[in-house]
C-alpha positions as CSV (number, residue, x, y, z in Angstrom):
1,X,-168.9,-136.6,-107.8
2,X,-165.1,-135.1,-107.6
3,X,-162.7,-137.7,-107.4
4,X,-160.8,-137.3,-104.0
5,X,-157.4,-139.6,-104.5
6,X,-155.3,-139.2,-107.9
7,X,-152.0,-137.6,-108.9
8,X,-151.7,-134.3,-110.6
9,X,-148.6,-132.9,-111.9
10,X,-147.5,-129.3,-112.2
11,X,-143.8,-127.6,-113.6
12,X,-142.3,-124.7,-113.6
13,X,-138.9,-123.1,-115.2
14,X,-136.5,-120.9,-114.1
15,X,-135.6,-117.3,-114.9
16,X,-132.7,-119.0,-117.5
17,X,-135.3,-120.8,-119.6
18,X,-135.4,-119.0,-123.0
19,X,-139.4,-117.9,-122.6
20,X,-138.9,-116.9,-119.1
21,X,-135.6,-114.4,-120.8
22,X,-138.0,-113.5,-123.4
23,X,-140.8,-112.9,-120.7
24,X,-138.3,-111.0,-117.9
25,X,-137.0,-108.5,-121.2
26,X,-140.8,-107.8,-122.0
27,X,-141.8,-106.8,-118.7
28,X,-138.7,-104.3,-118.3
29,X,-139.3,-102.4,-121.3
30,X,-143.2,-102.4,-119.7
31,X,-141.3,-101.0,-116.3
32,X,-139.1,-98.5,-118.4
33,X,-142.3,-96.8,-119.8
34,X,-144.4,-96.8,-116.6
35,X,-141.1,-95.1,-115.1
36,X,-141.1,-91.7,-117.8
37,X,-144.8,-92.2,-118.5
38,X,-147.6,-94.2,-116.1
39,X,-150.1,-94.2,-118.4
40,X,-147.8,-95.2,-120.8
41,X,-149.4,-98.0,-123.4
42,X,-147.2,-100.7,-124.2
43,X,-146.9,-104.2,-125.7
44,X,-143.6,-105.7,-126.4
45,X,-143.3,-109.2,-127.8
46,X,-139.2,-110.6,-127.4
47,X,-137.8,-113.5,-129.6
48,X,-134.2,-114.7,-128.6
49,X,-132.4,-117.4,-129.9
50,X,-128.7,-118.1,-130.8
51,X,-126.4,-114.6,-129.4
52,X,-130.1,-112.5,-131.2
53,X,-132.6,-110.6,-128.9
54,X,-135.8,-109.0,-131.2
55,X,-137.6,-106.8,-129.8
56,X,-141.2,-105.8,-131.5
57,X,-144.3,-104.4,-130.4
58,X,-146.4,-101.3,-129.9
59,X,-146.2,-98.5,-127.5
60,X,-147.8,-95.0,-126.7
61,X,-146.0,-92.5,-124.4
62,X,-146.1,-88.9,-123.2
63,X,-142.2,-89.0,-122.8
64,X,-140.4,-91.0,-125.9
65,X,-137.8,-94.0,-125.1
66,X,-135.5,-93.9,-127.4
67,X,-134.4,-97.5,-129.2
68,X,-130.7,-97.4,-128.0
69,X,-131.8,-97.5,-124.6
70,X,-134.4,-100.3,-124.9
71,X,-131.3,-102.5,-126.2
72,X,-129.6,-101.4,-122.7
73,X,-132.9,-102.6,-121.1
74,X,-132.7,-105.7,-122.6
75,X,-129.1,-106.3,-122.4
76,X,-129.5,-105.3,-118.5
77,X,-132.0,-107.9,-118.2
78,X,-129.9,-110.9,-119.8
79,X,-126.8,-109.7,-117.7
80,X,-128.9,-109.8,-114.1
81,X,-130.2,-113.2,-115.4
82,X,-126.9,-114.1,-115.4
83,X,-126.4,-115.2,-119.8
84,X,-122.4,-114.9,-120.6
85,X,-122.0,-117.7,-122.9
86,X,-120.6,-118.3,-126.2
87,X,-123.8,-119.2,-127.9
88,X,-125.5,-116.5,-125.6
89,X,-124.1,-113.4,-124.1
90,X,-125.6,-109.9,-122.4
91,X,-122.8,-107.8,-124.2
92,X,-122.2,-109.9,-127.5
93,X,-126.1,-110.5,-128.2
94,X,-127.4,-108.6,-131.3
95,X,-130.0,-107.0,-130.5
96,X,-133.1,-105.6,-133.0
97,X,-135.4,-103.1,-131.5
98,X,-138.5,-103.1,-134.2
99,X,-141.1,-101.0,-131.7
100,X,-143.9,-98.6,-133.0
101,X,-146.6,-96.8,-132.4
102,X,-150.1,-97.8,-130.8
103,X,-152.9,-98.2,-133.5
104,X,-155.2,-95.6,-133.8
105,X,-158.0,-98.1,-133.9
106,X,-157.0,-99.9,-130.2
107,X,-156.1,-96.6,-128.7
108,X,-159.5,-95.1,-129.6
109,X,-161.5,-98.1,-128.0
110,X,-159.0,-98.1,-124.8
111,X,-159.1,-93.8,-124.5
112,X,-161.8,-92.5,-122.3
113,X,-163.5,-89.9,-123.8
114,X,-166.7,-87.7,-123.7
115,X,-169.3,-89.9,-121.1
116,X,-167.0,-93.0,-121.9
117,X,-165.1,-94.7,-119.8
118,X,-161.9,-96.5,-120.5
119,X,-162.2,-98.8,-122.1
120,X,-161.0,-102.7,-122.1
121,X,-157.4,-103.1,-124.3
122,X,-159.2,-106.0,-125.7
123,X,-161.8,-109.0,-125.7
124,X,-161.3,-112.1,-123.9
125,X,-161.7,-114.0,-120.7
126,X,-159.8,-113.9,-117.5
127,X,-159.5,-116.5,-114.6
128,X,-158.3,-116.5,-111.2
129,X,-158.2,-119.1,-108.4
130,X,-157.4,-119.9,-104.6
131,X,-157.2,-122.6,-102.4
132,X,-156.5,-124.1,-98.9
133,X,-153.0,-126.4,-100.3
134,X,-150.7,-124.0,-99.1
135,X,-150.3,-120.7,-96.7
136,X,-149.9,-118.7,-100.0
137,X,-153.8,-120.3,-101.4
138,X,-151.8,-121.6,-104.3
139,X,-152.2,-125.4,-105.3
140,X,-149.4,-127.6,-103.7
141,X,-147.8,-128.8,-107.1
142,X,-147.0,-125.4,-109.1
143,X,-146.2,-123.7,-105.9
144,X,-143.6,-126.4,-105.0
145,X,-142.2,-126.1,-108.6
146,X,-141.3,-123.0,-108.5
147,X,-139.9,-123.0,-105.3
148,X,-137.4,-126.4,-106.6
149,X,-136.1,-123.7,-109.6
150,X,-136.1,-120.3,-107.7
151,X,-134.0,-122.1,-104.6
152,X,-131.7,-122.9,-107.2
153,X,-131.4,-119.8,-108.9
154,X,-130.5,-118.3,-105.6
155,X,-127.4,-120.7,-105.2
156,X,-126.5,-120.0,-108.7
157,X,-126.9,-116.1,-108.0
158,X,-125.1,-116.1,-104.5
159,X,-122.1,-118.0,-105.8
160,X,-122.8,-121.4,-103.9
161,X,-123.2,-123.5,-106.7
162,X,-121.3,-121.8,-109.4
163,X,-120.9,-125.0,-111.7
164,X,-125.0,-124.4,-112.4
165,X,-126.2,-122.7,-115.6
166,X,-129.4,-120.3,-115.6
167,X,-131.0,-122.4,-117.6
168,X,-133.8,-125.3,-115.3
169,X,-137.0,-127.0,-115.4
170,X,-138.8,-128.9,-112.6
171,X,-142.3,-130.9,-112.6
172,X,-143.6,-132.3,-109.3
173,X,-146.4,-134.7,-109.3
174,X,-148.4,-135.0,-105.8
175,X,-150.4,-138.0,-104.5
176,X,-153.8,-136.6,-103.3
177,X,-155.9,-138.4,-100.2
178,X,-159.3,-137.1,-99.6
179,X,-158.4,-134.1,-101.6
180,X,-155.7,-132.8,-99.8
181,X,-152.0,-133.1,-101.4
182,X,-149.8,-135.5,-99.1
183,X,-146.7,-136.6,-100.9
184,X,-144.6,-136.4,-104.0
185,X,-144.6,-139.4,-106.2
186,X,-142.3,-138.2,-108.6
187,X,-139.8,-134.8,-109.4
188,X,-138.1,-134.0,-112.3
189,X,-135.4,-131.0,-112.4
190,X,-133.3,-130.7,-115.5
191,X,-130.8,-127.4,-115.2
192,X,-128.4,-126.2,-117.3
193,X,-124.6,-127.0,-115.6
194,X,-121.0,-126.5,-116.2
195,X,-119.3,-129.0,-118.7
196,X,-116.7,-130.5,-115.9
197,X,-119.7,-131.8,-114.2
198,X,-121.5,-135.1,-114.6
199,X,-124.8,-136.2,-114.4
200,X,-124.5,-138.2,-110.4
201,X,-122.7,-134.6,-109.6
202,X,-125.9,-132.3,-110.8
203,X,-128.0,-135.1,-109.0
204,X,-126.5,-134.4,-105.5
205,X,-126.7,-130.7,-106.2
206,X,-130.3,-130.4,-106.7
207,X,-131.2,-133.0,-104.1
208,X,-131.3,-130.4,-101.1
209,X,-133.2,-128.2,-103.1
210,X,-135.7,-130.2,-103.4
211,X,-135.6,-131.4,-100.0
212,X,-135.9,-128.2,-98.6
213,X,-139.0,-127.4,-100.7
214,X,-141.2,-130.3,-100.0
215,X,-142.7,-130.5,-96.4
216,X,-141.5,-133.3,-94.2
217,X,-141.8,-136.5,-95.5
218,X,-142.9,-135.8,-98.8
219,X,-140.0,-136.5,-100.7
220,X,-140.6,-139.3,-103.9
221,X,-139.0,-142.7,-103.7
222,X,-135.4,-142.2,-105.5
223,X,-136.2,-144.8,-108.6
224,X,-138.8,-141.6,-109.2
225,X,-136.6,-138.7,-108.6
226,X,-135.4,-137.8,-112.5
227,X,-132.0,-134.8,-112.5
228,X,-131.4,-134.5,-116.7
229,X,-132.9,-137.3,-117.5
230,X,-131.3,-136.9,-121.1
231,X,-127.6,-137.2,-119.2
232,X,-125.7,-134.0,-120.2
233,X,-127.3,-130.1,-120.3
234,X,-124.5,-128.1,-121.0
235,X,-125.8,-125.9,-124.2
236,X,-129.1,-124.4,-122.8
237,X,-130.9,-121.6,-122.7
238,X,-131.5,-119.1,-126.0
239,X,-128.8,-120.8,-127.5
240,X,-130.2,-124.3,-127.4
241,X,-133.8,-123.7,-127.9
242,X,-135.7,-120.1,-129.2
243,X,-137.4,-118.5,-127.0
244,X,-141.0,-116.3,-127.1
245,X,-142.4,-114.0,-124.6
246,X,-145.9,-115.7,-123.5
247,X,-145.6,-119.3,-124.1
248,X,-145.6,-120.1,-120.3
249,X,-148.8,-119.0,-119.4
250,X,-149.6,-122.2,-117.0
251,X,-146.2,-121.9,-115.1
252,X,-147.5,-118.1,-114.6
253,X,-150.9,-118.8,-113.2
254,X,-151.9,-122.4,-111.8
255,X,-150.0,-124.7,-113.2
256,X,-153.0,-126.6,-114.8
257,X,-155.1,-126.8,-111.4
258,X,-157.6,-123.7,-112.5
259,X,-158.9,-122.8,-116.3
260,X,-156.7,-120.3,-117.9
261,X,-158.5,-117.6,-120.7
262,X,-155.6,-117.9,-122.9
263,X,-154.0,-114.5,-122.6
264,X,-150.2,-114.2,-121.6
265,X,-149.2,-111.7,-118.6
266,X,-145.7,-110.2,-120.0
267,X,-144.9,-107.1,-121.9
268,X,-148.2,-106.0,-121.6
269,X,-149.1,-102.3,-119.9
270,X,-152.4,-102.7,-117.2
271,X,-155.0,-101.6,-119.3
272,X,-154.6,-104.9,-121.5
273,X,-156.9,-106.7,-119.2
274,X,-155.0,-110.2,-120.2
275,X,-152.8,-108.5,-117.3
276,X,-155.0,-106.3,-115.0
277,X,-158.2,-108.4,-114.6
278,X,-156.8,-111.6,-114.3
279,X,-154.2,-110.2,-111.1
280,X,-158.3,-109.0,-109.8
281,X,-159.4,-112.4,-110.5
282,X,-157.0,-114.0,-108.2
283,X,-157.3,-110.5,-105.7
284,X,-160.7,-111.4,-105.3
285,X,-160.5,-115.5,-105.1
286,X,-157.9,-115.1,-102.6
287,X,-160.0,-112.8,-100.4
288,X,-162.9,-115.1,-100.4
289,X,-160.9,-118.2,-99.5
290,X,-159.0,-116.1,-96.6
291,X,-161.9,-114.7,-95.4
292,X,-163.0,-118.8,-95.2
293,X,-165.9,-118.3,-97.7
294,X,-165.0,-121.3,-99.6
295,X,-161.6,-123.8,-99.4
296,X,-161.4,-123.4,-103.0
297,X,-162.6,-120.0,-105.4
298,X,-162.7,-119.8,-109.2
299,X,-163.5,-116.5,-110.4
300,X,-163.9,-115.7,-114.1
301,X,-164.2,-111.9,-115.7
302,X,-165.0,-111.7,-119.5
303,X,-164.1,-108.1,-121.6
304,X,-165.4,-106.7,-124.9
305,X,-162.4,-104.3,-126.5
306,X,-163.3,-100.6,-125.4
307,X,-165.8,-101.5,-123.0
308,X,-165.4,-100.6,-119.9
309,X,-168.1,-102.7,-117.2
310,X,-167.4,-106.4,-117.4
311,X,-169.5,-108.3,-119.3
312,X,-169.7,-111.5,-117.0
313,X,-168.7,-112.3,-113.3
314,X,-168.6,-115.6,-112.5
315,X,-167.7,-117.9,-109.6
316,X,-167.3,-121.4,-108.3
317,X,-166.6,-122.6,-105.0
318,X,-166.1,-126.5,-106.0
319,X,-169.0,-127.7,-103.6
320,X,-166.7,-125.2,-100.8
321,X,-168.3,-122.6,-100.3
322,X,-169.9,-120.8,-97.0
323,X,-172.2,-118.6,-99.4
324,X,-174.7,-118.7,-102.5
325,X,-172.3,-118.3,-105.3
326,X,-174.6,-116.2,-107.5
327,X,-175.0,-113.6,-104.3
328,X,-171.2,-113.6,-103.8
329,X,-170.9,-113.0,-108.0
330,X,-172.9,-109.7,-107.2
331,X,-170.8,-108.6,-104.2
332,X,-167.5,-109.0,-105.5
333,X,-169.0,-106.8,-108.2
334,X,-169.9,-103.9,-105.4
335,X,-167.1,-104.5,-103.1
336,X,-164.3,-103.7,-105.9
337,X,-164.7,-101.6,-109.5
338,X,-164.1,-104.1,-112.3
339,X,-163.8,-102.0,-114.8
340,X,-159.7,-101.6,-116.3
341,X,-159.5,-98.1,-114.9
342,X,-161.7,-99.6,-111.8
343,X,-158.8,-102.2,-111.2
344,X,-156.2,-100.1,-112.2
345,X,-156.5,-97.4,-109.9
346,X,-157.6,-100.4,-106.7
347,X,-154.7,-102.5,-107.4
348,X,-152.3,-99.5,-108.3
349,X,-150.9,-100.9,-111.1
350,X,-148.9,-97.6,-113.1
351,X,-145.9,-98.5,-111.6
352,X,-143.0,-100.4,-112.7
353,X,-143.8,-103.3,-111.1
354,X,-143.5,-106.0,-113.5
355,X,-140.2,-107.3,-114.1
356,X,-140.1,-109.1,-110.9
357,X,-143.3,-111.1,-111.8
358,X,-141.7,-112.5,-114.9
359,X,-140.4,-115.6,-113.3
360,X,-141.7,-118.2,-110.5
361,X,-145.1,-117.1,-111.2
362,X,-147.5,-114.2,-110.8
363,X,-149.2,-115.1,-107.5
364,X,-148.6,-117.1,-104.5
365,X,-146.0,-114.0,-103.8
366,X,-145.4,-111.7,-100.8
367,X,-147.0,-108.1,-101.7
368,X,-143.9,-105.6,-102.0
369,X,-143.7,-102.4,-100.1
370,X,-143.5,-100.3,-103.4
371,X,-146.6,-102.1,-104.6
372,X,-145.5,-104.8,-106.1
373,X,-147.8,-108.1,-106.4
374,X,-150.8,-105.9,-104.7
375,X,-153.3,-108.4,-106.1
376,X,-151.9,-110.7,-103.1
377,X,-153.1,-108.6,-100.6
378,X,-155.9,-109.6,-98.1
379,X,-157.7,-106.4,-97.7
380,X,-160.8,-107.2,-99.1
381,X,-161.8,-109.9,-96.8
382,X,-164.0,-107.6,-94.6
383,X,-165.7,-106.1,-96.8
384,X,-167.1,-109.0,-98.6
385,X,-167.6,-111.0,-95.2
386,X,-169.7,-107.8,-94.5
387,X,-171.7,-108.0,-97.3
388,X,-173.2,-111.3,-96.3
């Protein structure tokens, strides 16, 4: 029996935090190659730290990027974050640009060839999720975390609250009744700020934006409301802790509420299907819950490296569902080609698209007119409502 009243706890981190700069620099080198090439192979890792930016990876394109302007990329990047400290600056930064060639051996498995197919970038297993928490089918606690972070990023940006650094974390824990989120209990923000401010200061400068995140009502009792905890958050981002690109992979996807394969999202082209079938994962679990199929949708997809049909489709409605969950595993199958070129071509995904995804997660968004975020679409809902 699911229990039906506990807390659960979700965070997210701002655009400043040093992964999420590591993450935002991966994914626009991934846009720069999609732009001369859109079949362009690419997977760049980024390492910052200290005033250092690496840049290493692997790539394959019909039209060459030379490494001079991948430093611009990333110095572009750190700039449009908003990075122009001492210990961390867009123009001062070294920066190391150590990218190569695709293998031979990967290429071969991915390259379509002959009767094959393309094939998947590599093995592994892919999850995606929906529910009925919020009008986005996101679970209540990640979706408010990001919200908490990105509403202060857009004071920081606009110039309303210039005495706040780019650098922020938040964690909101909801009290659940029945299954259904209906308060905060605790929230924790912790951002980066200007050294003439103090600790009560950055309190009442976060407080509205956190206000005007949770609904009505929801707010925590103060005694449980933690801004810097540690007191004083001056030296942040790349300068006060290294940062990776891929080590936020449960602030990308569901901030702990659905299983997660393992793969990260960022500087990684669509055929890697770490990228491509886990945006089809949630595609398809958010059609099903729209179409009101289930109130809650786990879908998992499992790949073998230059294979091109999935090996496994799997799905669980949580004791939700409208439907036999091993029919609806064989319609999603019909209703949309799984295969990497299959998603690929459904989703649209050659197109720089990506470095808008690399902060305040990958789903829960509003689909863009130039395709960005496609997999939130809700086009699909027919045609698997049809099939049953």
């Amino acid at each position: 029996m699911p229990r039906s009243d506990y807390l659960f706890t979700s965070e997210s981190v701002s655009e400043g935090h040093p992964d999420k700069v590591c993450d935002r620099i991966s994914d626009a080198v991934v846009d720069t190659f999609l732009t001369v090439d859109p079949h362009a192979r690419v997977a760049c890792e980024t390492l910052t730290t200290t005033n250092l930016i690496v840049l290493a990876g692997e790539v394959r394109s019909a039209v060459p990027v030379p490494h001079d302007q991948l430093e611009a990329v990333a110095r572009a990047a750190v700039k449009e974050i908003g990075y122009e400290q001492d210990g961390f600056h867009w123009k001062n930064a070294e920066v190391l640009v150590r990218i190569h060639g695709q293998s031979a051996h990967i290429a071969q498995g991915v390259d379509a060839t002959g009767n094959k197919d393309e094939g998947a970038g590599d093995q592994g297993i892919m999850f995606g999720y929906a529910c009925r928490e919020t009008d986005v089918l996101m679970p209540a606690p990640i979706h408010y975390s990001h919200a908490i972070v990105r509403s202060l990023a857009e004071a920081r940006h606009s110039g309303a609250e210039p005495g706040l650094g780019p650098d922020a974390k938040s964690q909101v824990t909801l009290r659940y009744v029945n299954g259904k989120p209906v308060a905060a209990t605790s929230v924790v923000v912790s951002t980066q700020h200007g050294a003439h401010l103090n600790q009560e200061q950055v309190r009442e400068i976060v407080r509205p934006h956190v206000l005007n995140v949770l609904p009505e009502g929801w707010m925590c009792p103060e005694a449980d409301f933690y801004v810097n905890p540690t007191g004083t958050f001056v030296i942040g981002g790349p300068d006060g802790d290294s940062g990776l690109t891929g080590r936020k992979i449960i602030v990308d996807t569901y901030g702990g509420a659905a299983p997660h394969g393992g793969g990260a999202f960022s500087g990684k082209d669509p055929t890697k299907v770490d990228r491509s079938a886990a945006y089809a994962a949630r595609y398809l679990a958010k059609n099903v819950v729209a179409g009101g199929l289930a109130d809650r949708c786990t879908i998992q997809l499992s790949y073998a490296i230059g294979v091109s049909k999935p090996l496994s489709i799997y799905v669980d409605l949580h004791g939700t569902g409208q439907v036999e969950e091993g029919k609806l595993e064989r319609v999603l199958g019909e209703v949309m080609n799984l295969s990497p070129r299959g998603i690929r071509e459904h989703l649209k995904l050659n197109r720089p698209i990506y470095a808008r995804t690399a902060a305040y997660g990958h789903f829960g968004r509003t689909p863009d007119a130039d395709g960005g975020f496609s997999w939130e679409k809700l086009d699909l809902v027919e045609a698997i409502k049809a099939a049953f």
